[in-house]
C-alpha positions as CSV (number, residue, x, y, z in Angstrom):
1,X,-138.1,85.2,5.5
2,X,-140.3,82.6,4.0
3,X,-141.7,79.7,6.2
4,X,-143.1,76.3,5.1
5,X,-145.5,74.0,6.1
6,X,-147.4,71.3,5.0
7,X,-150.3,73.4,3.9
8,X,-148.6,75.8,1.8
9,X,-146.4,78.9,2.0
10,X,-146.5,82.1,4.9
11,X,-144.5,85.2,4.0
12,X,-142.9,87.7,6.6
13,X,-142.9,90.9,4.8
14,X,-142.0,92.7,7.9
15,X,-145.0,93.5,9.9
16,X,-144.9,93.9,13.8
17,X,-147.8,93.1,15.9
18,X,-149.2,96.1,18.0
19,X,-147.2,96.2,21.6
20,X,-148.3,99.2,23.0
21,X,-151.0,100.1,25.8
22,X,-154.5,99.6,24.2
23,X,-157.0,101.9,26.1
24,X,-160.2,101.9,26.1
25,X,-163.2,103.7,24.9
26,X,-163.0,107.1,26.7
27,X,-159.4,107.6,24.8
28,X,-161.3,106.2,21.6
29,X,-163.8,108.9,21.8
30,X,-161.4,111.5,22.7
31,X,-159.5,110.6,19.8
32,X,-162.4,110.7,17.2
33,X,-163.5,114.0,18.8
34,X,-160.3,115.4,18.3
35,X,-159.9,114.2,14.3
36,X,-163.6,115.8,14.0
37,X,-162.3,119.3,15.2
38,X,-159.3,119.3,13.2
39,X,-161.2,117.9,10.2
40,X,-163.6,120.8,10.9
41,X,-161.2,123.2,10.4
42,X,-159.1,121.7,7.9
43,X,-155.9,121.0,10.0
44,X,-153.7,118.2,8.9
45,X,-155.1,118.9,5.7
46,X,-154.4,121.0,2.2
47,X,-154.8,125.0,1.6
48,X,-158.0,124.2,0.6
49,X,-159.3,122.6,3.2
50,X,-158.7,125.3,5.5
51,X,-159.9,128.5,3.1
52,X,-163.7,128.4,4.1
53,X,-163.3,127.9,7.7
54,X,-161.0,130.2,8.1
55,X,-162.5,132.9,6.6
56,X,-166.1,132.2,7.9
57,X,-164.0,132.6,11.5
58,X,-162.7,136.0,11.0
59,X,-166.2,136.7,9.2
60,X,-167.6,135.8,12.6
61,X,-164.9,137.8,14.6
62,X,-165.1,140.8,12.3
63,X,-168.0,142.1,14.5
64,X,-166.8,142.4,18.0
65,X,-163.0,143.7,16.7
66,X,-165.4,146.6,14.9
67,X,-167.6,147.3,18.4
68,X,-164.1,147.7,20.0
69,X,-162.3,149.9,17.4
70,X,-165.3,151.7,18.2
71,X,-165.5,151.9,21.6
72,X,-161.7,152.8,21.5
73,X,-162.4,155.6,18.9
74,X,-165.3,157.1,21.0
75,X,-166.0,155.6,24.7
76,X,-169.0,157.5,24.3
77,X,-170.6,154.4,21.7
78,X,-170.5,151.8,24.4
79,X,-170.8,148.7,23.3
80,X,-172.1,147.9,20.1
81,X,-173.3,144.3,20.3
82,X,-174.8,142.1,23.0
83,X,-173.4,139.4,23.8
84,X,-176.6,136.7,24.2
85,X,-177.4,137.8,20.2
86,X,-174.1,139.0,19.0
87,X,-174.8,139.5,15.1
88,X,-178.6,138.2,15.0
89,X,-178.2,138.1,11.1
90,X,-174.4,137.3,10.8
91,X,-174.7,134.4,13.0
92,X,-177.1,132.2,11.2
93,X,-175.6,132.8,8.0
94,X,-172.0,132.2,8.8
95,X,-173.1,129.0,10.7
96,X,-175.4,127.9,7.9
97,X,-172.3,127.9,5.6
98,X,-170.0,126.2,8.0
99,X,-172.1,123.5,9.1
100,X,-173.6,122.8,5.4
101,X,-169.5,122.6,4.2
102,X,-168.2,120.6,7.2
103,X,-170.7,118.6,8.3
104,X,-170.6,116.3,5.3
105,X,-166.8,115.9,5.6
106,X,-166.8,114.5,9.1
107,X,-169.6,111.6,8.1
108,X,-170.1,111.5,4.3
109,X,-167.1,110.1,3.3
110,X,-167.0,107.1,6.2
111,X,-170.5,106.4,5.0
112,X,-169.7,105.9,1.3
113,X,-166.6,103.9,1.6
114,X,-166.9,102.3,4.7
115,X,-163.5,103.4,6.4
116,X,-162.3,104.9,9.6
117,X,-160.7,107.9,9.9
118,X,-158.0,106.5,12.8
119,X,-156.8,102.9,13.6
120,X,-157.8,101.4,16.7
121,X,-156.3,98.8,18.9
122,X,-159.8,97.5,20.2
123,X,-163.3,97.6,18.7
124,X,-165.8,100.4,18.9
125,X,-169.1,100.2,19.4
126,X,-171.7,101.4,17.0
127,X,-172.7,104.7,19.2
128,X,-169.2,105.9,20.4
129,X,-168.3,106.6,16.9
130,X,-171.1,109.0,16.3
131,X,-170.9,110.1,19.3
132,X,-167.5,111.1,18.8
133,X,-168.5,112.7,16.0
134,X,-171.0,114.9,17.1
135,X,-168.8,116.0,19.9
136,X,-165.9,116.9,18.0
137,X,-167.9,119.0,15.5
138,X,-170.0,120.6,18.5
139,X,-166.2,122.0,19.6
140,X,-165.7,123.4,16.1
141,X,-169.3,125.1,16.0
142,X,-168.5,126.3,19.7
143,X,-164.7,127.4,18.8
144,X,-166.5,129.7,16.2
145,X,-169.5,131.1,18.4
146,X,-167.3,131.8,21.8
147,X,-164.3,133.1,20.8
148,X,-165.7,136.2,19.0
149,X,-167.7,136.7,22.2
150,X,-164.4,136.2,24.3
151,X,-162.6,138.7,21.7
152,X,-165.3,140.9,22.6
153,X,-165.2,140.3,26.1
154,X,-161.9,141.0,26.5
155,X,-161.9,143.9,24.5
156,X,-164.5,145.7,26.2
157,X,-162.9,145.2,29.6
158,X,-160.1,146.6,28.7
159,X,-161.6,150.1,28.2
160,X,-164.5,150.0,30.5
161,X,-163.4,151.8,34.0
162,X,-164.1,150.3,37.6
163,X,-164.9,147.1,39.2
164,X,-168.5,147.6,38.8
165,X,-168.5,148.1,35.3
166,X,-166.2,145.0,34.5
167,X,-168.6,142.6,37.0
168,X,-171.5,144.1,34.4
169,X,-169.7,142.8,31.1
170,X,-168.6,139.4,33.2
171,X,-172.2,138.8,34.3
172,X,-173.5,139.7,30.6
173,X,-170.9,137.4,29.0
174,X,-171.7,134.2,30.9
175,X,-175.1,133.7,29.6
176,X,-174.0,134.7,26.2
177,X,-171.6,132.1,26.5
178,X,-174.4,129.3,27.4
179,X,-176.7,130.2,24.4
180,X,-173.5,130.1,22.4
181,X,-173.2,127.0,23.4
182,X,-176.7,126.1,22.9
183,X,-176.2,127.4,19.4
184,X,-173.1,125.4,18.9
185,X,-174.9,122.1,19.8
186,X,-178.1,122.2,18.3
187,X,-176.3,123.2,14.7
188,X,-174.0,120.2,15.1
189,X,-176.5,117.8,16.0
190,X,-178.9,118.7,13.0
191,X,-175.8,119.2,10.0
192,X,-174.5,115.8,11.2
193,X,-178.2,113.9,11.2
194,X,-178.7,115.7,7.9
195,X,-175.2,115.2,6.0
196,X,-175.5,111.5,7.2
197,X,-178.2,110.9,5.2
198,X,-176.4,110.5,1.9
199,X,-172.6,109.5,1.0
200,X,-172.1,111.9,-1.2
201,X,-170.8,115.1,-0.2
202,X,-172.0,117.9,-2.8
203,X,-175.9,115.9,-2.0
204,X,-174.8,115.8,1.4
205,X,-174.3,119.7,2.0
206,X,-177.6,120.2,0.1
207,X,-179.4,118.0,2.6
208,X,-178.2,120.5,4.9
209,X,-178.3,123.8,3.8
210,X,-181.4,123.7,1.8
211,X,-183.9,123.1,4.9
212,X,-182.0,125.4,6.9
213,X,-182.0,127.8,4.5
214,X,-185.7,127.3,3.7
215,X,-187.1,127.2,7.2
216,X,-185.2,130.0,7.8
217,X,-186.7,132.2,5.3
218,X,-190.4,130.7,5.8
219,X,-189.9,131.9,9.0
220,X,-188.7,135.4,8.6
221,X,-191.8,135.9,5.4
222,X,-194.5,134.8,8.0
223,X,-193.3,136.6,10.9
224,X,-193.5,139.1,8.7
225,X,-196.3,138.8,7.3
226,X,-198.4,138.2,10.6
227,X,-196.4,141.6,12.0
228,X,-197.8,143.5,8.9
229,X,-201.4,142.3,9.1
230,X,-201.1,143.1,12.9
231,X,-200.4,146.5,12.4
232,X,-202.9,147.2,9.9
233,X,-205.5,146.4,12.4
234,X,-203.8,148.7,15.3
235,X,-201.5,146.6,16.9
236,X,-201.8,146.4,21.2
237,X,-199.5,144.8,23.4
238,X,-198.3,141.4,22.2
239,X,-197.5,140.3,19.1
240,X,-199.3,138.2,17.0
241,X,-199.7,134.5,17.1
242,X,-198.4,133.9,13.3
243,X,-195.4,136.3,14.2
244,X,-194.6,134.8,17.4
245,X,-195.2,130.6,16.2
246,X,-193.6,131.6,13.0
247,X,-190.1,130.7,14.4
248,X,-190.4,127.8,15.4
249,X,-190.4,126.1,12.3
250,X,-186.1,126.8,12.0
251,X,-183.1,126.1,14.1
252,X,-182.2,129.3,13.9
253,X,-185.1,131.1,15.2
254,X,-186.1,128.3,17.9
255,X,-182.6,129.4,18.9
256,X,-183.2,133.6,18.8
257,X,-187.2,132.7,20.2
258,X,-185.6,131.3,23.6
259,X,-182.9,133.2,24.0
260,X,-185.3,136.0,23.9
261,X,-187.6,134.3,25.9
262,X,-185.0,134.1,28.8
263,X,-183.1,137.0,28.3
264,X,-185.5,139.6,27.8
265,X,-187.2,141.5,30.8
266,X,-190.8,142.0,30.1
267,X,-191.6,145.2,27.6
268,X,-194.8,146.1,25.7
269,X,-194.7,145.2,22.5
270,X,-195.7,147.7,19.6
271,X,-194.7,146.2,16.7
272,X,-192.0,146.2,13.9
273,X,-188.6,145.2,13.7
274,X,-186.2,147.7,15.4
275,X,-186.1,151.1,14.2
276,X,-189.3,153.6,14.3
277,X,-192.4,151.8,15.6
278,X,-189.8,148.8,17.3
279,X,-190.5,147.5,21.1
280,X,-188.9,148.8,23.7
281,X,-186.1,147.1,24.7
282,X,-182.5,145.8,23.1
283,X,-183.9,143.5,20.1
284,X,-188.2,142.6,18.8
285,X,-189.6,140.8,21.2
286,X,-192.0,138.2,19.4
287,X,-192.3,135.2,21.4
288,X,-194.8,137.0,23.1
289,X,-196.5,134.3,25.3
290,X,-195.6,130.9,23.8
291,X,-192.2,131.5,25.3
292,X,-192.0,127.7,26.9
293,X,-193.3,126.3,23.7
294,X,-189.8,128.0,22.0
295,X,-187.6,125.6,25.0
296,X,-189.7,122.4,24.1
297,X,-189.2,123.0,20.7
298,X,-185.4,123.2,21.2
299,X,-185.4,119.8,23.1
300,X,-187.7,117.9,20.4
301,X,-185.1,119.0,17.9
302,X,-182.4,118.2,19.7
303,X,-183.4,115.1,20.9
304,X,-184.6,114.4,17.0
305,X,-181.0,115.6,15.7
306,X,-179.1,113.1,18.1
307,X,-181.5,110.3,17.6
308,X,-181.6,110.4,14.3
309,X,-177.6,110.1,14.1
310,X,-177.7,107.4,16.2
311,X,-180.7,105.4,14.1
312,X,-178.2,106.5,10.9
313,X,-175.3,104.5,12.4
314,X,-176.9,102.3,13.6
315,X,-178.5,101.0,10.7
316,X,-175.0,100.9,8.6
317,X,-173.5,98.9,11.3
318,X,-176.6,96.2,10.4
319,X,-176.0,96.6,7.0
């Protein structure tokens, strides 16, 4: 249908104006969340979308179906793994993968091309959609921390005998459910601030991994090195201030630092890591005293990662 006018020519070509219910911004957010969690894990997507983060998932999972195979095979084992540490090695590195690999695809691309991953029948404002962002990839981070800890849960329950012994695993798994959390969070907040630094994705997933990465090991070779120096002089009952200030330098041992630092009952420390000459107790104890110093680093950081991915948006919006 062609219609005419004095001032020229408008064509129909068939488009329908928008007649629906527009709602607001809590179902804009929840929206955007949701794309971010499926875009995390590649659904909606191709094969290849979906191969890292689904193997990085049973990766994570491969740990607490192994502590019940053996706890089935012999109750005398117990269980193998806490649930406030799970895999203290396993953990960071699958997480460093996943958030260096999926982080960029939830912001790079709308950064370099300027688009929106969904149509909306109102505007958004400048914070919702990072917002949105951040909360939908916090899910995915927390989809692969908690359910290998529920796996595990449920798993152990199911062989342990008693009431009293099931309330033990239940009050255990709660506060390894909140530092998953924590975990799941603080790793979202920083990939996101990080990959949204650059439009490109392959620069985008080295802005991520290599500081984590980095810090990371920095962290481990100093805590080392000030563990090593502190035996050589005959060690005592604390560790030493390079060991113990070491971590705080990386997300990932901010994170281990306070979850030791509430989870642990006091022990006297005698240096080492595990093993012969380890502290006595369930993991190395090397906050020491500078415990509270371990929680306001995890709140700086936090508070940085959010801010900064605010500032980010904020700034292309000007622009």
């Amino acid at each position: 249908m062609t219609l005419a006018g004095a001032g020229g020519v408008i064509h129909d070509i068939g488009y329908r104006q928008y007649g629906g219910q527009r709602f607001g911004r809590p179902q804009i957010v929840r929206a955007l969340a949701i794309d971010g969690l499926r875009t995390s894990f590649g659904l909606g997507r191709g094969v290849k979308a979906k191969i890292f983060p689904v193997l990085l998932f049973l990766l994570m999972c491969l740990p607490a179906v192994v502590s019940i195979a053996a706890m089935a095979l012999n109750p005398a084992n117990g269980q193998l793994i806490s649930y406030d540490t799970y895999q203290s090695t396993l953990r960071p590195l699958v997480l460093l993968v996943f958030v260096a690999l999926q982080a960029p695809n939830l912001v790079s691309g709308d950064l370099r091309y300027h688009t929106l991953p969904l149509y909306f029948a109102r505007p958004i404002s400048r914070s919702d959609y990072p917002l949105a962002k951040l909360i939908g990839f916090t899910l995915a981070c927390l989809a692969l921390v908690e359910i290998p800890l529920l796996i595990l849960w449920v798993g152990t329950i199911s062989q342990v005998h008693g009431a009293s012994a099931v309330w033990h695993q239940t009050t255990a798994f709660g506060p390894g459910l909140l530092y998953g959390a924590l975990w799941a969070l603080l790793l979202a907040s920083i990939g996101l601030a990080l990959a949204s630094a650059t439009g490109k994705r392959v620069f985008a997933i080295c802005a991520v991994a290599i500081p984590l990465f980095v810090t990371w090991v920095l962290a481990t070779v100093l805590s080392h090195v000030g563990l090593q120096t502190f035996q050589a002089v005959g060690g005592g009952t604390q560790p030493p201030a390079l060991a113990s200030l070491a971590g705080l330098i990386n997300p990932f041992t901010v994170l281990a630092g306070f979850t030791d630092w509430l989870g642990s009952a006091p022990k006297v420390f005698i240096g080492g890591f595990g093993g012969g000459g380890g502290p006595v107790g369930r993991q190395a104890h090397l906050v020491g005293h500078f415990g509270p110093l371990y929680g306001v680093m995890l709140a700086v950081m936090l508070a940085a990662a959010i801010g900064g991915l605010l500032a980010r948006y904020r700034k292309v919006g000007i622009a």
